[in-house]
SEMAR-471021 format. One record per residue (C-alpha): x, y, z; residue in three letters. Coordinates in pm, whole numbers, padded with zeros to 5 digits, always signed. Each point is the difference from the previous one (the first is absolute). Layout:
residues N
XYZALA;...
***
This chain:
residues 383
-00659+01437-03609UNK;+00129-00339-00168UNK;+00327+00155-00175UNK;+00049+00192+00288UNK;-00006-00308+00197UNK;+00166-00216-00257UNK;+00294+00285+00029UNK;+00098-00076+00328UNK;-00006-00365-00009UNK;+00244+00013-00268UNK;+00235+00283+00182UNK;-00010-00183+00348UNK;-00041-00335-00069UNK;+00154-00064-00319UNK;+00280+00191-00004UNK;+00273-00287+00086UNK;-00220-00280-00160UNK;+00037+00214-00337UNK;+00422-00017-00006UNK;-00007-00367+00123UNK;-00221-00058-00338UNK;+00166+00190-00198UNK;+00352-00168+00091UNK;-00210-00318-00059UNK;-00099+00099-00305UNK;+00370+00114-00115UNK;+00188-00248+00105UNK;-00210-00302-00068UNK;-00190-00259+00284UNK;+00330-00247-00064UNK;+00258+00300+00064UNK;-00211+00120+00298UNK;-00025-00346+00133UNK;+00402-00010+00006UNK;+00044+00326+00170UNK;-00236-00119+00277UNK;+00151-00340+00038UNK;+00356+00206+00007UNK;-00069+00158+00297UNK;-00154-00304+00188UNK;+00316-00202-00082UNK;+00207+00272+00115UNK;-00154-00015+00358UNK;+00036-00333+00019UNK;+00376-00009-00088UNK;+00005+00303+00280UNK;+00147+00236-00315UNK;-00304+00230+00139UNK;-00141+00077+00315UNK;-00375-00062+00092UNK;-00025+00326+00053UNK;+00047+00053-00422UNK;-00201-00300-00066UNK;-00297+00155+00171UNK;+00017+00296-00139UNK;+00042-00142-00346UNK;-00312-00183+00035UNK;-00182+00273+00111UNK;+00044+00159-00308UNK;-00017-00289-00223UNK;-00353-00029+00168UNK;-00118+00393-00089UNK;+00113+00156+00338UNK;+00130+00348-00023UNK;+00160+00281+00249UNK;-00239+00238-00240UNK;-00321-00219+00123UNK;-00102-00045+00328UNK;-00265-00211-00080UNK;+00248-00222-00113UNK;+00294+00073+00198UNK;+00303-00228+00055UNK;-00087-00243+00248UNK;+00262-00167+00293UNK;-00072-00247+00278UNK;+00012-00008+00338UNK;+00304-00177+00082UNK;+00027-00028+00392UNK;-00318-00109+00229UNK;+00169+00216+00292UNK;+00026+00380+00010UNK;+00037+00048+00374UNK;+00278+00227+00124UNK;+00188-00104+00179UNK;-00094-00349-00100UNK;-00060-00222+00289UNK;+00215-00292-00015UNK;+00043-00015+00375UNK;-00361-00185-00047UNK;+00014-00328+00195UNK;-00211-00193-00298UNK;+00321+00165-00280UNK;+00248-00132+00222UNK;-00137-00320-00010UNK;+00001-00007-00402UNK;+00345+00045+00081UNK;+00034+00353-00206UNK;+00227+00228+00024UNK;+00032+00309+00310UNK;-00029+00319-00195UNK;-00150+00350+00072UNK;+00011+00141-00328UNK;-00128-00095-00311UNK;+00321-00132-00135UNK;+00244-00132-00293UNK;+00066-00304+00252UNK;-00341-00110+00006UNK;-00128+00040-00348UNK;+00300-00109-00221UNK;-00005-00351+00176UNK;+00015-00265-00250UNK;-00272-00263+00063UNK;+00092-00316-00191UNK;+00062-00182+00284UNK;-00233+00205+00234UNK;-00348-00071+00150UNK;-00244+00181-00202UNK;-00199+00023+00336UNK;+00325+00214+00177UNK;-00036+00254-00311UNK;-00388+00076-00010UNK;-00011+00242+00308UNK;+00237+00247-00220UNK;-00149-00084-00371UNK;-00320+00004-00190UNK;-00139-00311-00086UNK;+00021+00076-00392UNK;-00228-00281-00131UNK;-00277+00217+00132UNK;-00184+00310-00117UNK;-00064+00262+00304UNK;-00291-00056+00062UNK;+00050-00377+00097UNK;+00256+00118+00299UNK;-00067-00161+00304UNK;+00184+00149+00241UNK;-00209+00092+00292UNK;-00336-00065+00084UNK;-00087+00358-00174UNK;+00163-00187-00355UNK;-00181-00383+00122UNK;-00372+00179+00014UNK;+00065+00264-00318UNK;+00097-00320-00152UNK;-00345-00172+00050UNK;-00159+00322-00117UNK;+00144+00005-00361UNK;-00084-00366-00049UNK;-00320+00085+00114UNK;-00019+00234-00264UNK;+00104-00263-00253UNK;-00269-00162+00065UNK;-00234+00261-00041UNK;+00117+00068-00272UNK;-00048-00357-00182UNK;-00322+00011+00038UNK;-00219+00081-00359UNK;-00211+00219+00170UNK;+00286+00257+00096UNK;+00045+00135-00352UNK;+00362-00030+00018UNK;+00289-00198-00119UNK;+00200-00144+00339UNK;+00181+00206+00218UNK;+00226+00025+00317UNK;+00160+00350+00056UNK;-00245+00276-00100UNK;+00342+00217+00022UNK;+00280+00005-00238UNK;+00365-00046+00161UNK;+00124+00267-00217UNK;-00197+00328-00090UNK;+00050+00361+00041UNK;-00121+00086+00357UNK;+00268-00294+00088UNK;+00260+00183-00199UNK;-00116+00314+00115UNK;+00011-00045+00365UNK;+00355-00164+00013UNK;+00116+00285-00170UNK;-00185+00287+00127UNK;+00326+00204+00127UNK;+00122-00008-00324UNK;-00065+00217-00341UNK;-00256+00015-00201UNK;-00144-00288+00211UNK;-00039+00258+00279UNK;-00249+00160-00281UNK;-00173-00316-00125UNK;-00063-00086+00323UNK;-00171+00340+00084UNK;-00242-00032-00319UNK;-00049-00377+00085UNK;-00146+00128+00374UNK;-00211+00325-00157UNK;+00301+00257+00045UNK;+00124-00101+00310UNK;+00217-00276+00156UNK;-00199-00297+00094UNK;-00079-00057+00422UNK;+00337+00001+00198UNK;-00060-00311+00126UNK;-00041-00176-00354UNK;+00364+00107-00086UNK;+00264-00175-00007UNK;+00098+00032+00290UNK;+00265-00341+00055UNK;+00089-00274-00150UNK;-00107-00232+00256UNK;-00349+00153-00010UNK;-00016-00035-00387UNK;+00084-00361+00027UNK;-00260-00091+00267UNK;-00246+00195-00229UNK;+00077-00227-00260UNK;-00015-00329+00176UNK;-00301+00059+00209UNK;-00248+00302-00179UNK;-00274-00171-00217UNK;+00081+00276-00216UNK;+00338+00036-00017UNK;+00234-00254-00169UNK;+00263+00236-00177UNK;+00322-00101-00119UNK;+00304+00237+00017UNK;+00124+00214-00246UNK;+00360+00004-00122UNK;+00098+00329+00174UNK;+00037-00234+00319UNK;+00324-00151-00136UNK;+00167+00344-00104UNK;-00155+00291+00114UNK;+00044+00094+00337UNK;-00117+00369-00027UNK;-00359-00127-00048UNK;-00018-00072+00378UNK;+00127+00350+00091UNK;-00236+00346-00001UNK;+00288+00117-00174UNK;-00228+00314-00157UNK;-00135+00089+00349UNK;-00349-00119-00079UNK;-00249+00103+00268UNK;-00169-00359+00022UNK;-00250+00083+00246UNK;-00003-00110+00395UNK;-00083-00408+00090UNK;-00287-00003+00273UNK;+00195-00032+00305UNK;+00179+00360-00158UNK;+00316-00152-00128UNK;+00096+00179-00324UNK;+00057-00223-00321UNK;+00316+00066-00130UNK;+00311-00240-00120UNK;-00153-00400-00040UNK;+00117-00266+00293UNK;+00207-00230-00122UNK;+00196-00331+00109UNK;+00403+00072+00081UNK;-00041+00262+00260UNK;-00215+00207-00212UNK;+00295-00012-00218UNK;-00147+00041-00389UNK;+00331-00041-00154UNK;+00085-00302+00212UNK;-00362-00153-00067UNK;+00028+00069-00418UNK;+00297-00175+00044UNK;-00049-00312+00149UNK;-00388-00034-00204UNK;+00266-00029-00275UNK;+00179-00232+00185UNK;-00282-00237+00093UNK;-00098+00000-00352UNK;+00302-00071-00139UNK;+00075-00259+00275UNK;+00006-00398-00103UNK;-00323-00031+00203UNK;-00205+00240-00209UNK;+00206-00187-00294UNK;-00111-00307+00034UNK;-00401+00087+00069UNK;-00078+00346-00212UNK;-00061-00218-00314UNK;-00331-00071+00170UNK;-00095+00324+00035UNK;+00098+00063-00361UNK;-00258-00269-00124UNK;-00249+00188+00250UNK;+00041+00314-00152UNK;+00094+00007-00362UNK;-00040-00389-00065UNK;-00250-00325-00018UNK;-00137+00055+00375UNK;-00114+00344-00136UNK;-00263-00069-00187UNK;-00266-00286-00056UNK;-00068-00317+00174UNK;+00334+00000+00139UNK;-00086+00352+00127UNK;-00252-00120+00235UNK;+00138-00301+00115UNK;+00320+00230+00104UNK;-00250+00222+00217UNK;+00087+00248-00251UNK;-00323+00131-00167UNK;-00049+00384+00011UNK;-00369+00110-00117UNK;-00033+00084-00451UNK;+00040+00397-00014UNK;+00352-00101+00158UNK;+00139-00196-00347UNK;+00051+00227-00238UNK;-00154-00251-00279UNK;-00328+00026+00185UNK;-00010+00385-00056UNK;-00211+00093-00324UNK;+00019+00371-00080UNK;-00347+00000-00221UNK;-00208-00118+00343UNK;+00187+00272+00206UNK;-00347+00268+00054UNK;+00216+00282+00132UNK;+00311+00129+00134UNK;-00028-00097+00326UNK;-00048-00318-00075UNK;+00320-00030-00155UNK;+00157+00171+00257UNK;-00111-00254+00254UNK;+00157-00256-00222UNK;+00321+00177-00011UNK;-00013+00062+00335UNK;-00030-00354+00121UNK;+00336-00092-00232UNK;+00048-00283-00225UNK;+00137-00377+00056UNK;+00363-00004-00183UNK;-00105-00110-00381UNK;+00141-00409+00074UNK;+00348-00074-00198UNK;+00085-00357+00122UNK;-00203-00286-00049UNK;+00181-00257+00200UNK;+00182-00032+00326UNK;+00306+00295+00016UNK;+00211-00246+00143UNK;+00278+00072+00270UNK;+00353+00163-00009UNK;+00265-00302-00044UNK;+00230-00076+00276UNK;+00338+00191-00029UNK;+00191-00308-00006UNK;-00210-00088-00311UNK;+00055+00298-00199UNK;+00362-00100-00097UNK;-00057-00390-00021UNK;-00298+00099-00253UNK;+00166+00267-00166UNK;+00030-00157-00331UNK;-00372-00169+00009UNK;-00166+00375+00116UNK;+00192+00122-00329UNK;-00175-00263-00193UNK;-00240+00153-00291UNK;-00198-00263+00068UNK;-00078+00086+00384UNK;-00116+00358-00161UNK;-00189-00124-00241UNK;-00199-00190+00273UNK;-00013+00264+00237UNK;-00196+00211-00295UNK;-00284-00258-00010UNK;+00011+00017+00369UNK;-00021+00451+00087UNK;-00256+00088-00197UNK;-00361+00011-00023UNK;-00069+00089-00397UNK;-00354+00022+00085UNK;-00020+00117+00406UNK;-00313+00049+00057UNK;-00069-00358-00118UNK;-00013-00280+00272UNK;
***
């Protein structure tokens, strides 16, 4: 029935949105405003790591651990997962990149104010872009055509629908799910997601390298990563012994293939570095407005290639048209855009040398009071 309906749209869905509202409420929209612009000035001064600013605004935005409809939400950092990574290629050498057969501090912490961006994009994501606009192959080149295809299918009045790209979310719980599988109680949500039982073998996650061709070539697959990638190395190792079932050719699934020699630890550990790097410094503010800020939502939306179909924004859900249960659980099920916080261009890290020069001027009242008009949306869902 309705309430019984109504009851798990408020437990699943609205669970984080309720505490961000209530510290709203508390603390005032000018208080809240300050807190927010706090921790984008601190990232930009380098007194926090982008690894704190992302997860800040993933729960400034309503995402939650306790949700995973809404769960924190981390990008793909590298555009090259191969192990051992092949930069005896004769077309690398010529970009004049590095020899390497590992994945790396060398390679990712290379500071590229004076570098080519065309030497750096075989190693990093192109963060201006949403997923589903990689073009890396021919496989990413035709999928590419196909969602602007849909775009246009979707403009047209006939179609019933507001316009569209991805008819997947890049975050939602069989995304969550399947990265962490090995891991409890995702091993059990997981089970009840498939009908009590672990999903095919060969739908697993099985590598890395896998998961990001999936996402860069599969119509309907555009995930983003979680932020277990950047700290959690257990979560590509059956460390509980699961019995994951037997690929085709009669290989059994067990511990996930990663980059560094099927080294986990190794892997964690330089996905921190890469984001942390001044590459990934100097670009991840355009993923930011992507995500949680003007390119999310709108006009600006679609001209970013960045238009995910209506049950995905949480706005567009209303609880009194939901007929049943399993309707809402569809909803939930797809996951739900990042409620948008920013409503203007992030903006980029300053340059180290900067920071002291500008010490006195980043102090400034004035700069904060600016950046508050700036890093927040008082009324997001409003274009």
């Amino acid at each position: 029935d309705l309430k019984e309906t109504k009851d798990i749209y408020d437990n699943v869905v609205g669970y984080q949105n309720t505490l961000v509202l209530k510290a709203r409420k508390k603390n005032g929209k000018k208080k809240f405003k300050i807190k927010l612009s706090k921790k984008i000035l601190a990232w930009r001064e380098w007194k926090m790591s982008t690894f704190e600013l992302i997860m800040w605004l993933n729960i400034y935005s309503n995402r939650s651990y306790n949700d995973i409809s809404q769960y924190p939400v981390f990008p793909w950092i590298l555009s090259n997962y191969e192990d051992p990574l092949k930069t005896e290629n004769e077309d690398i050498q010529k970009k004049g990149l590095k020899k390497s057969n590992t994945l790396n501090q060398v390679d990712l912490d290379e500071d590229d104010e004076d570098m080519d961006d065309n030497k750096l994009d075989y190693r990093y994501r192109d963060m201006k872009l949403p997923m589903g606009m990689m073009e890396l192959d021919e496989e990413g080149e035709k999928r590419k055509e196909l969602f602007m295809e849909t775009l246009e299918t979707s403009r047209d009045p006939d179609s019933g629908m507001k316009p569209y790209i991805y008819g997947t979310n890049y975050s939602n719980p069989m995304y969550v799910c399947n990265f962490l599988t090995r891991l409890f109680p995702f091993t059990h949500i997981s089970i009840e997601l498939q009908g009590s039982k672990f999903d095919n073998p060969d739908r697993l996650f099985l590598s890395v390298k896998n998961s990001f061709y999936n996402s860069t070539t599969q119509k309907t697959d555009v995930r983003e990563l979680i932020p277990e990638f950047f700290y959690l190395p257990e979560m590509f190792l059956n460390i509980n012994e699961l019995n994951l079932g037997e690929l085709e050719d009669g290989t059994t699934v067990n511990d996930v293939l990663t980059p560094c020699d099927n080294n986990p630890y190794d892997f964690v550990m330089n996905m921190k570095i890469a984001l942390e790097s001044d590459r990934v410094s100097n670009t991840i503010q355009n993923w930011v407005d992507l995500i949680f800020g003007y390119k999310a939502r709108g006009k600006v939306a679609e001209l970013s290639n960045n238009l995910f179909t209506e049950s995905g924004y949480q706005e567009n859900i209303d609880i009194q048209k939901v007929e049943n249960k399993e309707a809402m659980l569809r909803q939930v099920e797809f996951g739900l855009i990042p409620t948008q916080i920013l409503n203007k261009e992030c903006g980029k890290r300053m340059k180290k040398e900067d920071i002291i020069k500008g010490k006195e001027i980043m102090d400034s009242s004035n700069v904060l009071f600016h950046m508050q008009k700036v890093f927040y949306v008082d009324e997001p869902y409003k274009s």
